[in-house]
N, CA, C and O atoms as a GROMACS GRO file, in nm:
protein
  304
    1UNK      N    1   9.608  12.456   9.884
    1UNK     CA    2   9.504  12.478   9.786
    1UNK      C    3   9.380  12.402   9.833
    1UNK      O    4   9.386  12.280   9.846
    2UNK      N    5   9.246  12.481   9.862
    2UNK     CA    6   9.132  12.419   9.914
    2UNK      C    7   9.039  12.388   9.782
    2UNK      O    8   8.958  12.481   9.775
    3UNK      N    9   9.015  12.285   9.662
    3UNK     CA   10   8.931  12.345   9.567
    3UNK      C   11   8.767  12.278   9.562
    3UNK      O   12   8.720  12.174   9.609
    4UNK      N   13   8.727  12.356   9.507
    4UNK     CA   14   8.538  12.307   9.516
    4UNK      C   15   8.488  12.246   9.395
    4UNK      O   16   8.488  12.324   9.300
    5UNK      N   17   8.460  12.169   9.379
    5UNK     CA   18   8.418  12.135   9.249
    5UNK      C   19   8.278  12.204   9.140
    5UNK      O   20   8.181  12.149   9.087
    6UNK      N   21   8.318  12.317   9.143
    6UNK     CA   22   8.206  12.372   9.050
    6UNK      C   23   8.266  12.548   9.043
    6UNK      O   24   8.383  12.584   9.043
    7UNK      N   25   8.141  12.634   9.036
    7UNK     CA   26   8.157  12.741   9.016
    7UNK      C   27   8.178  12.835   9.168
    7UNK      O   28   8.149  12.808   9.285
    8UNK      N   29   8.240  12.955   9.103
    8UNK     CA   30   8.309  13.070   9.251
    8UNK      C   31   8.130  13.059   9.307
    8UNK      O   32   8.104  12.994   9.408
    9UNK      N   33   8.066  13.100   9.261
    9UNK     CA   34   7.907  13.152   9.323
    9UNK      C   35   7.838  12.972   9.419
    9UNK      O   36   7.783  12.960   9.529
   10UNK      N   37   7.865  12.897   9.346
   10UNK     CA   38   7.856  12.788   9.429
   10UNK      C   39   7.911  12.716   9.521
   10UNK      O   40   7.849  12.646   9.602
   11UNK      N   41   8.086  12.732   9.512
   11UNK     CA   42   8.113  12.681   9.635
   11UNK      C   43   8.143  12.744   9.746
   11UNK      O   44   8.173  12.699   9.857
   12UNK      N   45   8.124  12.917   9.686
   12UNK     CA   46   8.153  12.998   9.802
   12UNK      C   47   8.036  13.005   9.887
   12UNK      O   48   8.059  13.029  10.006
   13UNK      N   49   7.906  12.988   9.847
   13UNK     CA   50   7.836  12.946   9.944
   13UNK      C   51   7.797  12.839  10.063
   13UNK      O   52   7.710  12.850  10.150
   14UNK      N   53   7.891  12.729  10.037
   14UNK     CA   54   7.922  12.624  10.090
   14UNK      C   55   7.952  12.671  10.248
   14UNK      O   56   8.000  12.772  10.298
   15UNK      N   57   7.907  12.563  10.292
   15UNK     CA   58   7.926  12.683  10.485
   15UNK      C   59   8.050  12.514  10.512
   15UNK      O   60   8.151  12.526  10.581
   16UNK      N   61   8.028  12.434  10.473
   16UNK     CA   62   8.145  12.318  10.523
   16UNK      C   63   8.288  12.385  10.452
   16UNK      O   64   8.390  12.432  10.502
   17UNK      N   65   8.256  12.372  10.358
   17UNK     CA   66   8.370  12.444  10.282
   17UNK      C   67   8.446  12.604  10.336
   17UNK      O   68   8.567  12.609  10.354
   18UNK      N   69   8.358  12.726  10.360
   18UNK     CA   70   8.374  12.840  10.456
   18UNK      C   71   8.473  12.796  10.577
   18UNK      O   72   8.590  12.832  10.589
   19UNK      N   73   8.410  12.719  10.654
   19UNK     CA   74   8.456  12.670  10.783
   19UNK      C   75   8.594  12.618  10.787
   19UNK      O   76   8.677  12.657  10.869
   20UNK      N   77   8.625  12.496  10.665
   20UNK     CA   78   8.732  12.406  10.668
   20UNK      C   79   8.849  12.573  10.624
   20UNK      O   80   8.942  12.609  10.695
   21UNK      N   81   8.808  12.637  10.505
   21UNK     CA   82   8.902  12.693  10.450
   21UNK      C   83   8.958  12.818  10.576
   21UNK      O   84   9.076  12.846  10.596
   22UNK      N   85   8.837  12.880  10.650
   22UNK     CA   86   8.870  12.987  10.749
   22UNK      C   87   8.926  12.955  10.894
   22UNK      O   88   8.952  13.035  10.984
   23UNK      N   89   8.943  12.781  10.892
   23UNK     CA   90   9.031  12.724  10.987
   23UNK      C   91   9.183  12.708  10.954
   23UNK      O   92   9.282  12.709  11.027
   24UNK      N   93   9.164  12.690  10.808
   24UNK     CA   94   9.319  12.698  10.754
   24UNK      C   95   9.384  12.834  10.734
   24UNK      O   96   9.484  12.862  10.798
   25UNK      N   97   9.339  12.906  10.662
   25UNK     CA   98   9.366  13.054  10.673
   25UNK      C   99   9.389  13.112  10.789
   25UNK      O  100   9.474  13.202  10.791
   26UNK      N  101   9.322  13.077  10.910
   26UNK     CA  102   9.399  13.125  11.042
   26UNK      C  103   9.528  13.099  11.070
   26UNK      O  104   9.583  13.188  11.135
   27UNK      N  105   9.594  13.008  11.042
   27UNK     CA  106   9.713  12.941  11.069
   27UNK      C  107   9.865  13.027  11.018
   27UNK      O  108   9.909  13.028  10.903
   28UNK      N  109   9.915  13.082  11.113
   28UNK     CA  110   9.998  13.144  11.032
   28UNK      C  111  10.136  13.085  10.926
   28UNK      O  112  10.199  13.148  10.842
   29UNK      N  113  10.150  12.947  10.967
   29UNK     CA  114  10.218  12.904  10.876
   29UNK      C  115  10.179  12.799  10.755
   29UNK      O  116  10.229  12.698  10.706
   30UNK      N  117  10.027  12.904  10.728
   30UNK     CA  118  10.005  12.820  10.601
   30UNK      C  119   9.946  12.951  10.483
   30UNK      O  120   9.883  13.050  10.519
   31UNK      N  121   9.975  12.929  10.382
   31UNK     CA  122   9.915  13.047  10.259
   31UNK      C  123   9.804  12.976  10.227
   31UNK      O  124   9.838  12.862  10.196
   32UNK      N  125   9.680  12.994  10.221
   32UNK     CA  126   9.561  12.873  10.188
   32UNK      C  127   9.492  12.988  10.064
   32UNK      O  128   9.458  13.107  10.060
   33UNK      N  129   9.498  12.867   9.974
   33UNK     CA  130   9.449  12.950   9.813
   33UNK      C  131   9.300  12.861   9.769
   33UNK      O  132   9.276  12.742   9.788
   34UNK      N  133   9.247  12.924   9.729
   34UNK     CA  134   9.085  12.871   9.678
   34UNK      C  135   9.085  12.848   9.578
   34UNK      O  136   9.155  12.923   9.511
   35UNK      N  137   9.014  12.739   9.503
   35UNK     CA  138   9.023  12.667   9.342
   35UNK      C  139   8.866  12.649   9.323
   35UNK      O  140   8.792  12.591   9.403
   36UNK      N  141   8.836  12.696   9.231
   36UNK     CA  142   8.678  12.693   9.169
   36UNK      C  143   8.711  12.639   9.023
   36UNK      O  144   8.825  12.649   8.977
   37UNK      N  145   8.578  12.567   8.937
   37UNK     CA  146   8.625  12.553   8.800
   37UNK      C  147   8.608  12.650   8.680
   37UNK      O  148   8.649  12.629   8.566
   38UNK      N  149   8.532  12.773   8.726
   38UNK     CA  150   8.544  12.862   8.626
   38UNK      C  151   8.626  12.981   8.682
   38UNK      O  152   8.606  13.102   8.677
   39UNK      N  153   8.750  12.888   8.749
   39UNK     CA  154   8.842  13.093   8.767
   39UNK      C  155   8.977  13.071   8.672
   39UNK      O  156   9.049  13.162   8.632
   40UNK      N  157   8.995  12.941   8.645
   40UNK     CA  158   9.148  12.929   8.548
   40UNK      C  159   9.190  12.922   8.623
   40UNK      O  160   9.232  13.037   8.616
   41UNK      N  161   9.260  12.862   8.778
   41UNK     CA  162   9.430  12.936   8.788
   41UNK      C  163   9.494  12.818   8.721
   41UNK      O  164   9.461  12.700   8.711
   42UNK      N  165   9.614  12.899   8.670
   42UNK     CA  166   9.685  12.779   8.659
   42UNK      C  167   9.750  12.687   8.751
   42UNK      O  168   9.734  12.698   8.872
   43UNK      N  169   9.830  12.590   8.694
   43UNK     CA  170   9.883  12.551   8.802
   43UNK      C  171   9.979  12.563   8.921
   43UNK      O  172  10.088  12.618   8.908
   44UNK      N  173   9.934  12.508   9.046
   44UNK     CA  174  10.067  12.580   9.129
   44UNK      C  175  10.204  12.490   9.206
   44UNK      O  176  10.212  12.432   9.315
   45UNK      N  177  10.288  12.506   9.113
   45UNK     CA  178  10.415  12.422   9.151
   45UNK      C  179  10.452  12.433   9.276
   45UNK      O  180  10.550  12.377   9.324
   46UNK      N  181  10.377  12.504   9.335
   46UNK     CA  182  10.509  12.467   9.526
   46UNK      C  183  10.375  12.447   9.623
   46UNK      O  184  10.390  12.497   9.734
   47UNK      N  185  10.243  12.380   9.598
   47UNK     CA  186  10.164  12.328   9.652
   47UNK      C  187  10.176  12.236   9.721
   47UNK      O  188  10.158  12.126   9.669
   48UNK      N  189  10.208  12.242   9.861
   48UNK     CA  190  10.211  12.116   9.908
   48UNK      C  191  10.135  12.020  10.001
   48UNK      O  192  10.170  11.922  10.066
   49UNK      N  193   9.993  12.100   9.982
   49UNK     CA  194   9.859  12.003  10.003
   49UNK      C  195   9.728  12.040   9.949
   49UNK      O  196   9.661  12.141   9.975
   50UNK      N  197   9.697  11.931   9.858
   50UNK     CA  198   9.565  11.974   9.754
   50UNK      C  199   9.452  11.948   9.804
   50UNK      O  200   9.448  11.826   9.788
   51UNK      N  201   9.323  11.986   9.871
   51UNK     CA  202   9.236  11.931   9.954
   51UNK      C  203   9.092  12.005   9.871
   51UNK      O  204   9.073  12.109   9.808
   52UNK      N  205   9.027  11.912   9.904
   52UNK     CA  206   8.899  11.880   9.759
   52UNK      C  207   8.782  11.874   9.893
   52UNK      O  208   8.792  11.832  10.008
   53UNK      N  209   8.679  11.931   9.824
   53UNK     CA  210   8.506  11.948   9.859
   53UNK      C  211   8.464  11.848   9.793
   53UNK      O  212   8.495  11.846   9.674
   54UNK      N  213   8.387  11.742   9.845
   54UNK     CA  214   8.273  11.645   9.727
   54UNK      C  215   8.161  11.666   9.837
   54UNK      O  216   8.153  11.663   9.960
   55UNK      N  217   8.072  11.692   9.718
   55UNK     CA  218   7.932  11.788   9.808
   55UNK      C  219   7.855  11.608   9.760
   55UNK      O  220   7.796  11.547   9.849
   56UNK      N  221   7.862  11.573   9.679
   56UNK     CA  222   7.838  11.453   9.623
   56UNK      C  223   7.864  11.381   9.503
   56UNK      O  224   7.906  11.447   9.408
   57UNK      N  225   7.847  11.250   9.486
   57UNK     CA  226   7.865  11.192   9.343
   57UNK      C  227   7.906  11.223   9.220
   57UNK      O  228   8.000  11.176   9.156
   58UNK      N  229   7.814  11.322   9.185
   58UNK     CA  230   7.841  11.402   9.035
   58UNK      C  231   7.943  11.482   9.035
   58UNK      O  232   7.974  11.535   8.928
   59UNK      N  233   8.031  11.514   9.172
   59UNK     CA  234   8.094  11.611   9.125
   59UNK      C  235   8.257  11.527   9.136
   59UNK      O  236   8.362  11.589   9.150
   60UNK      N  237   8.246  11.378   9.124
   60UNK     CA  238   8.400  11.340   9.116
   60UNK      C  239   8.435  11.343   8.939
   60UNK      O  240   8.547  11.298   8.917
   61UNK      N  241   8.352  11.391   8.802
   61UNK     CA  242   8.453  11.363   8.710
   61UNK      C  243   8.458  11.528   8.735
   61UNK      O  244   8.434  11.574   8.623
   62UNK      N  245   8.472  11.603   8.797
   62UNK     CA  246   8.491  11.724   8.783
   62UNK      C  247   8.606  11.705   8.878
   62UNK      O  248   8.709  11.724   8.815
   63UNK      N  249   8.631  11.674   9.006
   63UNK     CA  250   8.742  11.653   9.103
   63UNK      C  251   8.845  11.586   9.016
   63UNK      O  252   8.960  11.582   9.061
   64UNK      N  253   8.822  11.534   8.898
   64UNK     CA  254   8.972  11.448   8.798
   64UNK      C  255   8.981  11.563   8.753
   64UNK      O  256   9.077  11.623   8.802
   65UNK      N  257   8.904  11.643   8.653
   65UNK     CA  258   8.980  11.754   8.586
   65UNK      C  259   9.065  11.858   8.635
   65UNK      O  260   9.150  11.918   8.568
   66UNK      N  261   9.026  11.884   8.805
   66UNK     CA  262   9.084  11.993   8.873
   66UNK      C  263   9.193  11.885   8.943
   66UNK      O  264   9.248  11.934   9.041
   67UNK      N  265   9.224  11.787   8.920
   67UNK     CA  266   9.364  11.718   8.984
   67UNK      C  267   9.458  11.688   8.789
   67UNK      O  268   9.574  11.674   8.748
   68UNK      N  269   9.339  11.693   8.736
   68UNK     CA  270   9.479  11.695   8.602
   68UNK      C  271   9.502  11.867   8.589
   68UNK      O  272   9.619  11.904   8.605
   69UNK      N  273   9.409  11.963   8.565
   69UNK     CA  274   9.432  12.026   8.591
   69UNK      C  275   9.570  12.160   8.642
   69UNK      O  276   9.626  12.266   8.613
   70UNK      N  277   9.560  12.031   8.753
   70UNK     CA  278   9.673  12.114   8.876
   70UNK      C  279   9.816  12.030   8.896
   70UNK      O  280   9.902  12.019   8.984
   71UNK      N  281   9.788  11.972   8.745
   71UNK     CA  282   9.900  11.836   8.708
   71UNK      C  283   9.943  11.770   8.847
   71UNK      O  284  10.054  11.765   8.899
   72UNK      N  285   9.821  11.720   8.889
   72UNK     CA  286   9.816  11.606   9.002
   72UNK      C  287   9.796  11.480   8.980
   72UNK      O  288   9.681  11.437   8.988
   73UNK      N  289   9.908  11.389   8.944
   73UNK     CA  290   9.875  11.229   8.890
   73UNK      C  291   9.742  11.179   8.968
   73UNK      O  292   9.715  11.165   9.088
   74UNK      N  293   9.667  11.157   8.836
   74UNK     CA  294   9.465  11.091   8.945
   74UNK      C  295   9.534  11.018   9.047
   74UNK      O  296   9.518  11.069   9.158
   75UNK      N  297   9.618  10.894   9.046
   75UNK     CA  298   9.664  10.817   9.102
   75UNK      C  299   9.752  10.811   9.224
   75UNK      O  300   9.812  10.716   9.275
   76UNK      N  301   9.742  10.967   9.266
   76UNK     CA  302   9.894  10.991   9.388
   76UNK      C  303   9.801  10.988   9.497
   76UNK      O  304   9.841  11.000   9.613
   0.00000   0.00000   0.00000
């Protein structure tokens, strides 16, 4: 799970973000899923690496909601 801290229209424009996610998606032994904060997914139980965009500052109380969210202890 790659997620961005904001909206689909904003972090899909992200070219760091593009890059990191279309290096993982090449890989054939990985399923790489995209997380924005206005798409809902719920959460995904057989995730087994959560990897976060901070474009800057403002966007870490938004990076807590998408780790409670994705019932990710803040603390792991």
């Amino acid at each position: 799970m790659l997620a961005f801290p904001s909206t689909y229209s904003v972090g899909i424009t992200s070219l760091g973000y593009q890059v990191v996610w279309a290096t993982l998606a090449k890989r054939p032994d990985l399923d790489v899923r995209r997380l924005f904060t206005d798409q809902g997914d719920p959460p995904h139980r057989h995730c087994n690496l959560f990897g976060l965009s901070l474009s800057w500052e403002l966007d870490a109380p938004v990076l807590l909601d998408l780790l409670e969210q994705q019932r990710i202890p803040l603390w792991a």
